[in-house]
VOLUMRO-295361 format. One line per field, with one value per residue: residue number from 1; residue in three letters; x, y, z of N, C-alpha, C, O, CB in turn. Coordinates in steps of 0.001 Angstrom, whole numbers. Glycine has a CB too. Example, Ala and Ser with C-alpha at 12.3 -4.5 7.8 and 13.67 -1.06 7.14 Angstrom:
VOLUMRO-295361
i <- (1	2)
aa <- (ALA	SER)
nu <- (13190	12850)
nv <- (-5690	-2250)
nw <- (7800	7080)
cau <- (12300	13670)
cav <- (-4500	-1060)
caw <- (7800	7140)
cu <- (13200	12900)
cv <- (-3300	30)
cw <- (7800	7870)
ou <- (14236	13409)
ov <- (-3319	1138)
ow <- (8465	8039)
cbu <- (11308	14084)
cbv <- (-4473	-598)
cbw <- (9046	5725)
//
This chain:
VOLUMRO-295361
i <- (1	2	3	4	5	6	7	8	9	10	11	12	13	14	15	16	17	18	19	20	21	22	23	24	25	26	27	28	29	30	31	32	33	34	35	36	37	38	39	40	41	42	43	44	45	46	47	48	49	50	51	52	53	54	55	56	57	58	59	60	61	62	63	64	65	66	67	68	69	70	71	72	73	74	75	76	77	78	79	80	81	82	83	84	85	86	87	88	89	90	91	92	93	94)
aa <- (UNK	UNK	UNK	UNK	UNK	UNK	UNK	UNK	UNK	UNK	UNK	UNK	UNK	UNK	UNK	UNK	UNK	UNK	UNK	UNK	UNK	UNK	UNK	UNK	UNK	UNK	UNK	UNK	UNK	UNK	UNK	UNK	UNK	UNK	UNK	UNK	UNK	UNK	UNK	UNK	UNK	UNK	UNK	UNK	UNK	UNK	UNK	UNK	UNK	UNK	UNK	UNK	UNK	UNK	UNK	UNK	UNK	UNK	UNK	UNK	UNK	UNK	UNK	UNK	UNK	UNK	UNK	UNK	UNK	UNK	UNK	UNK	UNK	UNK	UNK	UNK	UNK	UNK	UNK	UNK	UNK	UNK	UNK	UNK	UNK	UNK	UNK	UNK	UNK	UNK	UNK	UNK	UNK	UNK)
nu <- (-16665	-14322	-12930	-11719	-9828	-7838	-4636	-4185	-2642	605	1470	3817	4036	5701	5344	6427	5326	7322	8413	9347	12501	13646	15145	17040	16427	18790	20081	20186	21670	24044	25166	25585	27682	29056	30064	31415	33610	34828	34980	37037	39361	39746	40577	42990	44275	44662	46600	48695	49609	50479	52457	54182	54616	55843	58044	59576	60354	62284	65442	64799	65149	67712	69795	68995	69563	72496	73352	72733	74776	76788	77044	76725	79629	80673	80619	81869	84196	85113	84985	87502	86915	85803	83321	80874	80699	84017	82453	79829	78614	76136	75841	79335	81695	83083)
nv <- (-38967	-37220	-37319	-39741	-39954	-38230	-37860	-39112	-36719	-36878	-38127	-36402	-36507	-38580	-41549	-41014	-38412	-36671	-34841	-36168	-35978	-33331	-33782	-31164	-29796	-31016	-28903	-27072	-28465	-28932	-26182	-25261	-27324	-25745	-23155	-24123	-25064	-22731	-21163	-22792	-22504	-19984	-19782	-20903	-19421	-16956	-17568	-19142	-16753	-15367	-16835	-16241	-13560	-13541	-14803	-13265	-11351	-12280	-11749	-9509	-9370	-10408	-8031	-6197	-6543	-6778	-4434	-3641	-4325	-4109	-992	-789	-2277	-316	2119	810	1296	3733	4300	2873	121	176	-645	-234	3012	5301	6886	6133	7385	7907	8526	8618	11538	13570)
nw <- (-71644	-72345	-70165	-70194	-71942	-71416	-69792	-66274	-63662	-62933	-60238	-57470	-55061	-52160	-50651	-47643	-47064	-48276	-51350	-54780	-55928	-58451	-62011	-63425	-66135	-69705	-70507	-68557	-66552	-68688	-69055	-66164	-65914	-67733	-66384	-64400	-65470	-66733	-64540	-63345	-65205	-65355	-63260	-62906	-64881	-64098	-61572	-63252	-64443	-61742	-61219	-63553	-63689	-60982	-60999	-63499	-61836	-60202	-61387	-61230	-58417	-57820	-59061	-57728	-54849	-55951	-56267	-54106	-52291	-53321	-52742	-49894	-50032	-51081	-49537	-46783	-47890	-47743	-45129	-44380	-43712	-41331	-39372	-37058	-39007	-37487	-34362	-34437	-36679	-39239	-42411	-42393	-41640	-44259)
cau <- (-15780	-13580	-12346	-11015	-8385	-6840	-3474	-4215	-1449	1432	1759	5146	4264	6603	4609	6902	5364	8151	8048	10700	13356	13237	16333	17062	16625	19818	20337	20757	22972	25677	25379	26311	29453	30340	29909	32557	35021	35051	35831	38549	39755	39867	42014	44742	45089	45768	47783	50034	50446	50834	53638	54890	55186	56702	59137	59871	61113	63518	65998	65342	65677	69175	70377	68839	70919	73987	73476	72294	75879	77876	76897	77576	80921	81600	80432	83002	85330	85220	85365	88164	86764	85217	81846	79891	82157	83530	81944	78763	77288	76257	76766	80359	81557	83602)
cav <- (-39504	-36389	-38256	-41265	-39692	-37559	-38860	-38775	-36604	-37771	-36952	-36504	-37059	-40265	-41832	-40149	-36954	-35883	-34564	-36523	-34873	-33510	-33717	-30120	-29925	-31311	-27787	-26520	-29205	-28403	-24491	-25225	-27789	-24966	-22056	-24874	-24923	-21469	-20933	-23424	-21920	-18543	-19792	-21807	-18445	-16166	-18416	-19199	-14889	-14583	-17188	-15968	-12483	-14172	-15370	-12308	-10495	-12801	-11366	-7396	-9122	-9954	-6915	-4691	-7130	-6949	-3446	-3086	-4863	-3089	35	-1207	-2547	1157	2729	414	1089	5099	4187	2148	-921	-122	-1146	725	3833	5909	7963	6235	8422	7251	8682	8809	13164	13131)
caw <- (-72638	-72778	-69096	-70642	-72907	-70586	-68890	-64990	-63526	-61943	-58331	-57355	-53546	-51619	-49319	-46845	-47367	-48923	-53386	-55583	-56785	-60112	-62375	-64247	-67770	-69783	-70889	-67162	-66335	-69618	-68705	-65047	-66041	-68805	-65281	-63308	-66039	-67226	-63339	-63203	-66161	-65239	-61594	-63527	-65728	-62935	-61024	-63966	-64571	-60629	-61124	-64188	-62835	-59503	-62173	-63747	-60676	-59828	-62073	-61131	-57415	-57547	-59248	-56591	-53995	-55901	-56161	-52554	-51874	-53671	-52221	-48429	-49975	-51013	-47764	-46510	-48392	-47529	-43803	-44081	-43179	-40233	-38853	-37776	-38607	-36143	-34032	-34747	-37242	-41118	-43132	-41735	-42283	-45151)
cu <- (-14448	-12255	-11313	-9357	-7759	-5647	-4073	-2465	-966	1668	3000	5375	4582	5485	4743	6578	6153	8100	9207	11406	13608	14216	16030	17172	18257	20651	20897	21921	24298	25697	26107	27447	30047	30819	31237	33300	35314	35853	37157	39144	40650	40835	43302	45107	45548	46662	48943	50232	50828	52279	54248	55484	56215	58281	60304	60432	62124	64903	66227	65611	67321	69820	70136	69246	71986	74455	73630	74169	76713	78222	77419	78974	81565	81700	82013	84217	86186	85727	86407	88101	85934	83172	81459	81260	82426	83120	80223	77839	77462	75262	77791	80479	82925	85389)
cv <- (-38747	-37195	-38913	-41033	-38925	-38301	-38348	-38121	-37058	-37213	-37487	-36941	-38375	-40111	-41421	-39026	-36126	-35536	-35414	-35490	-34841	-33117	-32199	-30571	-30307	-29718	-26435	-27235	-28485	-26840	-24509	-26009	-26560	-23772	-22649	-25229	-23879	-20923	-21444	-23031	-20426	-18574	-19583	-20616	-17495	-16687	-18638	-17587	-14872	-15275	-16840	-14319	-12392	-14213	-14241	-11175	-10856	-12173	-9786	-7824	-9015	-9174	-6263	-5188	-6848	-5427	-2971	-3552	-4417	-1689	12	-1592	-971	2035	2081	671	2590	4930	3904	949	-1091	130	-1387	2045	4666	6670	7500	6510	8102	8194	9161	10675	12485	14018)
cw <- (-72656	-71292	-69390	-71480	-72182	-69644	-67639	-64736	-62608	-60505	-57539	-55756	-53082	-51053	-48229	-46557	-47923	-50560	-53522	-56182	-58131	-60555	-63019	-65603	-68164	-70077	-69668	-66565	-67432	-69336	-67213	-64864	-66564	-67481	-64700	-64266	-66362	-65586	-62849	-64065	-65939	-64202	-62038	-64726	-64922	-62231	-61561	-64276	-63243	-60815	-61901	-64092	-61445	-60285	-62794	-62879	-59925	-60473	-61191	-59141	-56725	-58474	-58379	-55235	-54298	-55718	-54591	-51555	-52263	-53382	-50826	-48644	-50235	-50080	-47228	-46572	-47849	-46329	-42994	-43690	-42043	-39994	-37579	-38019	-37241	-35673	-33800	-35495	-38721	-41808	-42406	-42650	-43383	-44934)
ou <- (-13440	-11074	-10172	-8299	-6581	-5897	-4523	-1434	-1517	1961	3173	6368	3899	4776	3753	7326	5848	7435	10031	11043	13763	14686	14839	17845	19097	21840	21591	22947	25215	26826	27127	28240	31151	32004	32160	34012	36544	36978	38049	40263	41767	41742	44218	46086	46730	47752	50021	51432	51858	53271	55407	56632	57008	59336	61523	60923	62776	65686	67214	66119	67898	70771	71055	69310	72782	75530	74421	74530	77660	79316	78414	79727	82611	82721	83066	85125	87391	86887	86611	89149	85412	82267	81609	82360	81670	83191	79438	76651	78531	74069	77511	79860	83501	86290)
ov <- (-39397	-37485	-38745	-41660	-39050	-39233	-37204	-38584	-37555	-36137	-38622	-37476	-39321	-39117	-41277	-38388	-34948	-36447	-35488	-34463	-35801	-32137	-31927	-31492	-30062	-29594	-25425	-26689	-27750	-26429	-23838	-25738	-26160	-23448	-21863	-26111	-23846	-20432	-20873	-23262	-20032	-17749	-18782	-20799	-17154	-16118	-18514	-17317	-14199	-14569	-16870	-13994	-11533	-13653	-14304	-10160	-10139	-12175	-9202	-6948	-8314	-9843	-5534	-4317	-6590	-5100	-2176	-3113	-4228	-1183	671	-1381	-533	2665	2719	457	2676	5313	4185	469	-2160	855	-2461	2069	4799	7685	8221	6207	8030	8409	10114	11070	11398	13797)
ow <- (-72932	-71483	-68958	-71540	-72516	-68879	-67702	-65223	-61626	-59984	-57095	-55264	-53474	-50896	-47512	-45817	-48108	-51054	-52611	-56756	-58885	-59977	-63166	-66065	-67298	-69783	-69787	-66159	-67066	-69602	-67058	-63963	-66192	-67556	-64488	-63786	-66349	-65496	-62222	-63607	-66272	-64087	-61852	-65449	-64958	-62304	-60979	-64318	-63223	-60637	-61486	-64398	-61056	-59989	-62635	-63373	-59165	-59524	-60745	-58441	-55893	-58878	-58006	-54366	-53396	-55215	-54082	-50463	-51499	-53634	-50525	-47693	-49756	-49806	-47268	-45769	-47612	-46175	-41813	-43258	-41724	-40406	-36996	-37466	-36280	-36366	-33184	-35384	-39326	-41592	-41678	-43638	-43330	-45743)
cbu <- (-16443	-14392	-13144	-12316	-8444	-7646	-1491	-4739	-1130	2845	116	5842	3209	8326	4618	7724	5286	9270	8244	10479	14556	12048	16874	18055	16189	19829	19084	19679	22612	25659	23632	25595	29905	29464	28350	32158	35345	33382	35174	38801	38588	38541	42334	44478	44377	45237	47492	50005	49270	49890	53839	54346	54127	56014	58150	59088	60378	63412	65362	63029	65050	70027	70201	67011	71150	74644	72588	70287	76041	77851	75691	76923	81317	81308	78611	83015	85137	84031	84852	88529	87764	86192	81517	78176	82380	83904	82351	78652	77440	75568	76469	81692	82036	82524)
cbv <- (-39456	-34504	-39178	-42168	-38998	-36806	-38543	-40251	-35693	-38024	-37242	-35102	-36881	-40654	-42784	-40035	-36448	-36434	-32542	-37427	-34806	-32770	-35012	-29248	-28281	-32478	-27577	-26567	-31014	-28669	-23484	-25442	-29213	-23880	-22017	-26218	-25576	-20605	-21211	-24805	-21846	-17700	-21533	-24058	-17795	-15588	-19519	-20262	-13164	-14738	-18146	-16447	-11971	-16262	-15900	-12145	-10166	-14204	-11625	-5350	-9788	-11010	-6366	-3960	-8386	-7724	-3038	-4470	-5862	-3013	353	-2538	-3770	2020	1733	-185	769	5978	3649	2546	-1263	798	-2277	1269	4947	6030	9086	6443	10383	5229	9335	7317	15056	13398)
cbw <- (-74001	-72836	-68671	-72011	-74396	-69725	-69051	-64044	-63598	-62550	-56735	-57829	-52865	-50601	-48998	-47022	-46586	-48597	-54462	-56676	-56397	-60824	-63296	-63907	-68564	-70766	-71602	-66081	-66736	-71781	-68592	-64156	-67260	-70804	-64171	-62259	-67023	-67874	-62491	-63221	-66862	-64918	-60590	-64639	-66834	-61908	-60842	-65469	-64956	-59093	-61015	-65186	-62488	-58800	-63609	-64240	-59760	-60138	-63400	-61684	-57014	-57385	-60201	-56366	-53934	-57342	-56895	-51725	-51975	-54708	-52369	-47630	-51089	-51866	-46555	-46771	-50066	-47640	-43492	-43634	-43002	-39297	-39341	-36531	-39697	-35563	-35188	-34402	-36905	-41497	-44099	-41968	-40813	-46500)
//
């Protein structure tokens, strides 16, 4: 009698020999979307600091050009104009 009330279990074997595939709990699924946005998340925040740091150095780059240019214009200027000075030797003697 005890027979009769029992569910027979299910047997997951295809005919193929192969098992069916068994979905993950819903609770594994929303933990592994929240894993693949927290990661996309985390990209698009370094990416926007690498660019906003990229950003931020634009500025100190051309000062340390205009600087870097203004310095060769004063070299220049010591030499008289000439390039390279003469003799070859730079710092030209004073």
């Amino acid at each position: 009698m005890r027979q009769l009330l029992t569910m027979p279990p299910e047997i997951e074997l295809l005919p193929d020999g192969s098992f069916r595939p068994r979905r993950p709990p819903i609770a594994t699924r929303i933990f592994a979307w929240a894993i693949v946005i927290c990661v996309a998340a985390s990209a698009l925040a370094i990416a926007s600091f690498a660019l906003w740091f990229a950003l931020i150095l634009i500025p100190v780059v051309i000062v340390a050009g205009a600087i870097a240019w203004l310095a060769f214009r004063f070299q220049l200027w010591r030499t008289g104009g000439r390039w390279p000075p003469a003799g070859g030797r730079w710092p030209p003697r004073a």
